[in-house]
C-alpha positions, 0 to 999 in steps of 0.5 A: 514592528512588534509582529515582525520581531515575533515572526523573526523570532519564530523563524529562528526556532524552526529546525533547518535540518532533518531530525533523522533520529526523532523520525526513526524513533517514532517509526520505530516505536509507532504500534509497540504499545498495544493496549493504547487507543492509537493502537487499536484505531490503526489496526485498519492500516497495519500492514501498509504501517509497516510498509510505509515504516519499513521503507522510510527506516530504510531510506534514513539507513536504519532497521526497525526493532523486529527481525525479518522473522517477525515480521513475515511471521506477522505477514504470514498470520495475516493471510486468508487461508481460504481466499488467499488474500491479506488482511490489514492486520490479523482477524480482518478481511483480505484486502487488495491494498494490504496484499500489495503492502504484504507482497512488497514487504516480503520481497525487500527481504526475499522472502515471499515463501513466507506466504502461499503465493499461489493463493495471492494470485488466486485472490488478486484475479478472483477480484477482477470484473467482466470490464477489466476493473478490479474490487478492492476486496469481496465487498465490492468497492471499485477504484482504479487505485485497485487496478493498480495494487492488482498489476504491481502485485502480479508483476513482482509474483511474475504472474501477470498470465493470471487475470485478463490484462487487455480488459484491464487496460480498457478500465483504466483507459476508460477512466482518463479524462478531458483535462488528461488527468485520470478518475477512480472509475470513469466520468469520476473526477480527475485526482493526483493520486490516481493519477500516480495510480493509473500512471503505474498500473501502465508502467507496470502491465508492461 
């Protein structure tokens, strides 16, 4: 009985409504404080951060603390110069995943001459394989996830003309599986999320 009383107890405390303020100041203050731990164990990620951050700010009807300008000044820092590509955050290697992130970004705000576009097309098919398959970045690792970032990012560039779309399609197709479900490469196992992957690189190459 006395457990039950707790239960109850506990589930009176629980919040029934969405703390939309205390979500919108953690996002908003998330990555401010630069010389914290977090901080620098997050630099991998800052890029997609700010993607997830800005997205989620916009759908709760809220603005984060920088302007558009610093935000693509940011972005703009963050780009290869040789290869084209887009880093997670500035002094890192290009990466297809941040490119996406970086590409998204500065089409909410219709502002990709922020960036040297032709260099992302550059990078994204220079990451292609002779099988259709893309690597995430010049170190090799190959996923369908990366098929993906490749076909979205080329489309909302209206540049799909740049990498082999037929090979393309054969990897990804390559990687379905007996249960219906789709794998990183093919005979991988089936995953949700590459699922959603392989599910939008077809919606996309469209």
């Amino acid at each position: 009985m006395a457990t039950l009383l707790k239960d109850i107890t506990l589930q009176e405390n629980i919040p029934t409504n969405i703390l939309f303020d205390k979500h919108i100041e953690f996002i908003r203050e998330y990555g401010q404080k630069e010389n914290t731990y977090e901080y620098g164990m997050t630099d991998y990620l800052r890029v997609s951060g700010m993607y997830w951050g800005l997205t989620a700010l916009e759908l709760m009807k809220s603005l984060p603390l920088q302007t558009k300008e610093q935000i693509a000044e940011y972005i703009k820092k963050c780009q290869d110069t040789t290869s084209g590509g887009i880093s997670a955050c500035i002094g890192h290697d290009p990466h297809i995943l941040h490119t996406l992130s970086a590409v998204q970004i500065l089409c909410i705000y219709d502002n990709l001459e922020a960036i040297d576009t032709e260099g992302v097309v550059k990078y994204i098919a220079s990451l292609q394989l002779p099988d259709g398959s893309f690597s995430g970045d010049k170190w090799g690792e190959i996923d369908t996830r990366f098929s993906f970032c490749a076909v979205a990012t080329l489309s909302l560039l209206k540049r799909m003309d740049a990498i082999d779309i037929d090979k393309a399609v054969g990897f990804v197709t390559s990687c379905k599986n007996f249960d219906g479900g789709f794998g990183s490469r093919p005979r991988s196992e089936s995953h949700a999320g590459l699922i959603y992957c392989c599910i939008g690189f077809f919606v996309y190459h469209q």
